[in-house]
C-alpha positions in Angstrom: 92.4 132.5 63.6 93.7 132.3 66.9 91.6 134.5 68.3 88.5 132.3 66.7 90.3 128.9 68.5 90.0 130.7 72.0 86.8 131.5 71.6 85.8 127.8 70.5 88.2 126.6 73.7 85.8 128.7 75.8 82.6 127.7 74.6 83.5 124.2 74.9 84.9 124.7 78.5 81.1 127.0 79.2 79.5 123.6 77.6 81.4 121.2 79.6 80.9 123.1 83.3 77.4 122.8 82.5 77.4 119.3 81.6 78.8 118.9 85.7 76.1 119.5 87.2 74.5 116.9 89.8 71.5 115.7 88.3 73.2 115.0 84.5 75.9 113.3 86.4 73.7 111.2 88.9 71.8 110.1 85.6 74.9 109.4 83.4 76.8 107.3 86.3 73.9 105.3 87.0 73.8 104.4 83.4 77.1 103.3 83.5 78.6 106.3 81.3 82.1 106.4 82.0 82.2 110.0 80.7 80.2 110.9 83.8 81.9 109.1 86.0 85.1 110.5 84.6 83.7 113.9 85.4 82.0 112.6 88.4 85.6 111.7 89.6 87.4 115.1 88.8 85.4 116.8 91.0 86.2 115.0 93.8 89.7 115.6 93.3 88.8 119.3 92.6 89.9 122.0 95.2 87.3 124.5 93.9 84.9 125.1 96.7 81.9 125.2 93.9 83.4 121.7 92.5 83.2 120.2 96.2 80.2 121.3 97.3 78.3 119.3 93.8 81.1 116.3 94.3 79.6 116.0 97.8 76.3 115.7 97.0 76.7 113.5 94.3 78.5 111.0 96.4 75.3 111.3 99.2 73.1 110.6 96.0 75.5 107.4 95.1 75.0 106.0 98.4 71.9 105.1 97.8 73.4 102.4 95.0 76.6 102.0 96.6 77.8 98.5 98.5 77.2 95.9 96.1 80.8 95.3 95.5 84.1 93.6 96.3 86.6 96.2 97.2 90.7 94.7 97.0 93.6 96.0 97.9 97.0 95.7 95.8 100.2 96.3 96.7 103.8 95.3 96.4 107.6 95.8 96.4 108.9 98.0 93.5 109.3 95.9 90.6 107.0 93.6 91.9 105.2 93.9 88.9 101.7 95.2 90.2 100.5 96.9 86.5 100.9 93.4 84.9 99.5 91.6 87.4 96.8 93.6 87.7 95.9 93.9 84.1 96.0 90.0 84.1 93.8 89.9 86.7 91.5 92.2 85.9 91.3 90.7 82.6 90.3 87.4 84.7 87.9 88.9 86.7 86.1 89.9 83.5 86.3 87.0 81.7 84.4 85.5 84.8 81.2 87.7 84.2 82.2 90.9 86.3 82.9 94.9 85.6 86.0 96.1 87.2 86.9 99.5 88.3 90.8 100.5 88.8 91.8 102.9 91.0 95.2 104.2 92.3 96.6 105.7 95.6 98.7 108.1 94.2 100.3 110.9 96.8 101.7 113.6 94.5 105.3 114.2 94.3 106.1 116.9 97.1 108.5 118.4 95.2 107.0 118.9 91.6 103.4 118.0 92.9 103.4 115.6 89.7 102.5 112.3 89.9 102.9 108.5 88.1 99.7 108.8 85.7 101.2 105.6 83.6 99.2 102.8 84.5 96.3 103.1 82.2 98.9 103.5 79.5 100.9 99.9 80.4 97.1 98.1 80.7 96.8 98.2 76.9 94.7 95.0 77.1 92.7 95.8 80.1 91.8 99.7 79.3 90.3 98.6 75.9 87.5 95.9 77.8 83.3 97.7 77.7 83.2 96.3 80.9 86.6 97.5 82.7 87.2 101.1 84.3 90.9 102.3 85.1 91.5 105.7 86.7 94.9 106.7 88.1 94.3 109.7 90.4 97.1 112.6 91.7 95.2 114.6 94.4 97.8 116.6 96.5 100.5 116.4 99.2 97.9 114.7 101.9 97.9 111.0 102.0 94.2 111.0 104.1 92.9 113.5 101.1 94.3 111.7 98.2 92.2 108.3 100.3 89.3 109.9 100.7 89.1 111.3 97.4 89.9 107.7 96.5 87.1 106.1 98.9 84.8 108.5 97.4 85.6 107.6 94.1 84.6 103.7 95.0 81.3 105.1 95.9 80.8 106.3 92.5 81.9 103.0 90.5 79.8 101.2 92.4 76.7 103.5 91.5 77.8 103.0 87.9 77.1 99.0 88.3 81.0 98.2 88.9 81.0 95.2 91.3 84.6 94.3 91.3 86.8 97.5 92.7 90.6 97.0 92.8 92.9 99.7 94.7 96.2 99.7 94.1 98.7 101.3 95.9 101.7 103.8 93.8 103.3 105.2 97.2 104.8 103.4 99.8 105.0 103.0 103.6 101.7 104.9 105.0 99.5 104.5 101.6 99.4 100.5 102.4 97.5 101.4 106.0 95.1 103.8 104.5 94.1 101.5 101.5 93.5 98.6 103.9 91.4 100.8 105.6 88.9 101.1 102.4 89.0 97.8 101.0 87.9 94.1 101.6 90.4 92.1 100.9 94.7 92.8 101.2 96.7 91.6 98.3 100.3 91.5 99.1 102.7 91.0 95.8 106.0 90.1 96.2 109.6 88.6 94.7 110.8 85.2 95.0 114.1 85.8 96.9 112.4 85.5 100.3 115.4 85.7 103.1 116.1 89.4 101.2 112.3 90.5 100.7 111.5 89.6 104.2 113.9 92.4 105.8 112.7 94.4 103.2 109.1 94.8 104.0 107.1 95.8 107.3 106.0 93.5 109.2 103.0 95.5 109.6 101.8 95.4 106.0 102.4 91.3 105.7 100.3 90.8 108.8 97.1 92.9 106.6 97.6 90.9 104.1 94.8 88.1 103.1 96.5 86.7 100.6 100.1 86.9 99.8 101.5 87.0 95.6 104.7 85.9 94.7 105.0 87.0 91.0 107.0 86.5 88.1 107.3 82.7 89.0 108.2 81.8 85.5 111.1 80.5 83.7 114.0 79.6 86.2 112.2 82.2 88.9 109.5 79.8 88.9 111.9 77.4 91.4 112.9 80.0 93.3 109.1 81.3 93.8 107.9 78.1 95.4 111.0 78.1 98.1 109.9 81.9 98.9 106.3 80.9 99.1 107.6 78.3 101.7 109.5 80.9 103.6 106.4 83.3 103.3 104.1 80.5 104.9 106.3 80.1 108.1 106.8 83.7 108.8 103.0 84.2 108.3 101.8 81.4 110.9 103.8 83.3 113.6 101.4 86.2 112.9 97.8 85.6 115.9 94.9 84.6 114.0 93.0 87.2 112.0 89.6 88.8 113.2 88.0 87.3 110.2 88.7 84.0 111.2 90.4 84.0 107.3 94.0 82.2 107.1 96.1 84.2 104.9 96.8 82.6 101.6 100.1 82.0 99.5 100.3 81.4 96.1 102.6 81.3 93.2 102.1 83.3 90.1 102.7 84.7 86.2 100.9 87.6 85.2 102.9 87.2 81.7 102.0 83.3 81.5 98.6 83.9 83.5 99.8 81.0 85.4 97.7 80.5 88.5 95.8 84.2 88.0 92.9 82.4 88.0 93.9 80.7 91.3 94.3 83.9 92.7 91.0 85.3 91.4 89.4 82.1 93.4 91.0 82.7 97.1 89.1 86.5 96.2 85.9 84.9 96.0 86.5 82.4 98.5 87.0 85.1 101.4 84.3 87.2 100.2 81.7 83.8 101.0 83.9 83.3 104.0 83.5 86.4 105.7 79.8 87.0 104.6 78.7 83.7 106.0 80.2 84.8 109.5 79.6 88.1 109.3 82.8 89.9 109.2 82.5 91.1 105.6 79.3 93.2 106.8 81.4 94.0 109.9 84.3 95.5 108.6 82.4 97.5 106.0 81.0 99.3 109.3 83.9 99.7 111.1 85.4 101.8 108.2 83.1 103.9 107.7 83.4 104.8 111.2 86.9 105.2 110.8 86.4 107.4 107.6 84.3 109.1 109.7 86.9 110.3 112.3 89.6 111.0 109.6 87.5 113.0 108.0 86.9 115.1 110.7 90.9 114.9 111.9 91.9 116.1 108.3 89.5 119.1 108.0 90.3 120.4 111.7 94.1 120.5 110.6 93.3 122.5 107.2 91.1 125.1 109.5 93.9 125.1 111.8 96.9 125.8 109.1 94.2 128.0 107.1 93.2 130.4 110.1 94.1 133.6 109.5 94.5 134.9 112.9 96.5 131.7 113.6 99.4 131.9 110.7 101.5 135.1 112.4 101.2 133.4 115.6 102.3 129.8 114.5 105.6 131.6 112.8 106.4 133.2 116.1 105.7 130.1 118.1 107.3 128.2 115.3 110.7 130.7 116.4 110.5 130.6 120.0 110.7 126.9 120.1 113.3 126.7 117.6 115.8 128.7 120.0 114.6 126.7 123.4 112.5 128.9 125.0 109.3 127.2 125.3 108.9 123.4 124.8 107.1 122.0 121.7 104.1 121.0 123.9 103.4 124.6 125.5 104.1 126.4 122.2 101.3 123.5 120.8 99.0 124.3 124.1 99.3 128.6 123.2 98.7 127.9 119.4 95.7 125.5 120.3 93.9 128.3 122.9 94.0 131.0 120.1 92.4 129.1 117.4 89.4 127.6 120.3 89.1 131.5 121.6 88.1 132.0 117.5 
């Protein structure tokens, strides 16, 4: 019997590697089968050198019907609230006539390489909508892979006719940078509580932001959100004026009481006219794929490098000799990069 189970298992996993195949999975995303675009997305995140070289030249082929979309960026404080939120949002953006894809930026645990996998599971309401997408992703220790695979992935939702994209952010620190770097529009959630929140948080990441949250503004927090939202305002006008010629919004909000959701669904669609009619929206959308471009490049340079045969004896010994002061970090760098260009 169990011998009659593995051969089923097989056949089905023969079947199902046949079904990934480029042309079936070009047909089925445009479509809009989220089974293909399911698959279409697993082999991005595949490290199988057969997987990537299809997942490549399925994203080329997506290109073509790629674009027509509103990328935005989420992120937020822990216990900010960003699954609720978003799942009141996205149920917003829906309601207004729009597909929306979710997607996460999820660096995999260094230690046990696992992941947190549980949004899709807390969107109950959201996940069950025909014309919304949610995809949590876990795609290795790299922050730039796990982006690109992520940036990739956008490329394929849009093929499948989703014109509302929503990238939200599971790490912390470094994730916030790379996800502004694929998106449209910042969305920065945060606590009432200001004076605390404020030493909490980069500067860096308020002065990306194009519109600033402050959720769970219900009940007796609802008081203390509108003094934060005050204290938010001030900091943010000490930050120089924005490229896009955009002035960062604040707003008030209650994902559980969808209190001013649809407010924040408006400021979305108010920069996305702003910055078309002056041109930044078209802009922007260049000068990150230039930037994609270069950290594409950076990223596979340093996996030849740590990859290179001839290189990994050497590095260990280089790796030694600095260690106990005998060459500087910079020579030992300078030897290490001659004998991977003399390859």
């Amino acid at each position: 019997m169990n011998e009659d189970r593995l051969k089923k298992w097989k056949a089905q996993r023969e079947k199902r590697k046949q079904s990934l195949n480029h042309d079936d999975l070009l047909t089925g995303i445009r479509n809009g089968s989220l089974q293909a675009l399911s698959s279409g997305i697993t082999l991005l995140e595949s490290n199988r050198l057969e997987d990537q070289k299809i997942a490549q030249q399925l994203v080329t082929s997506c290109l073509n019907y790629a674009g027509h979309s509103i990328r935005v960026g989420i992120t937020g404080v822990p216990g900010v609230g960003k699954s609720t939120f978003i799942e009141s949002f996205g149920q917003v953006v829906v309601k207004n006539g729009y597909k929306i894809a979710v997607l996460a930026v999820d660096p995999s645990s260094e230690k046990s390489g696992g992941s947190i996998l549980g949004d899709k599971t807390r969107m109950n309401k959201l996940s069950v909508l025909e014309n919304a997408f949610i995809r949590p992703s876990a795609a290795g220790k790299s922050l730039g892979g796990v982006a690109r695979k992520t940036r990739e992935s956008i490329v394929l939702c849009e093929a499948a006719g989703f014109d509302f994209i929503l990238i939200e952010t599971v790490g912390v620190g470094q994730s916030e940078t790379m996800v502004h770097s694929m998106v449209d529009f910042f969305m920065l959630l945060m606590l009432a509580g200001a004076g605390d929140e404020l030493q909490g948080i980069k500067r860096g990441i308020m002065e990306m932001a194009d519109a600033l949250i402050i959720t769970k503004a219900d009940g007796d927090n609802l008081l203390k959100a509108r003094r934060a939202k005050k204290e938010y305002e001030n900091a943010m006008h000490l930050f120089p004026p924005s490229k896009s010629e955009w002035i960062a919004k604040t707003l008030v909000a209650s994902a559980l009481e969808s209190y001013n959701i649809e407010k924040a669904f408006d400021i979305v669609k108010s920069y996305e006219n702003h910055t078309k009619t002056n041109g930044f929206f078209a802009h922007k959308r260049k000068e990150q794929d230039r930037y994609w471009l270069h950290e594409t490049i950076a990223d596979g340079l340093i996996t030849d490098f740590y990859e290179n045969s001839r290189l990994k004896d050497a590095i260990k010994r280089i790796e030694q000799r600095v260690v106990a002061g005998q060459i500087s970090p910079f020579e030992g760098a300078e030897k290490l990069m001659k004998l991977y260009n003399e390859g």
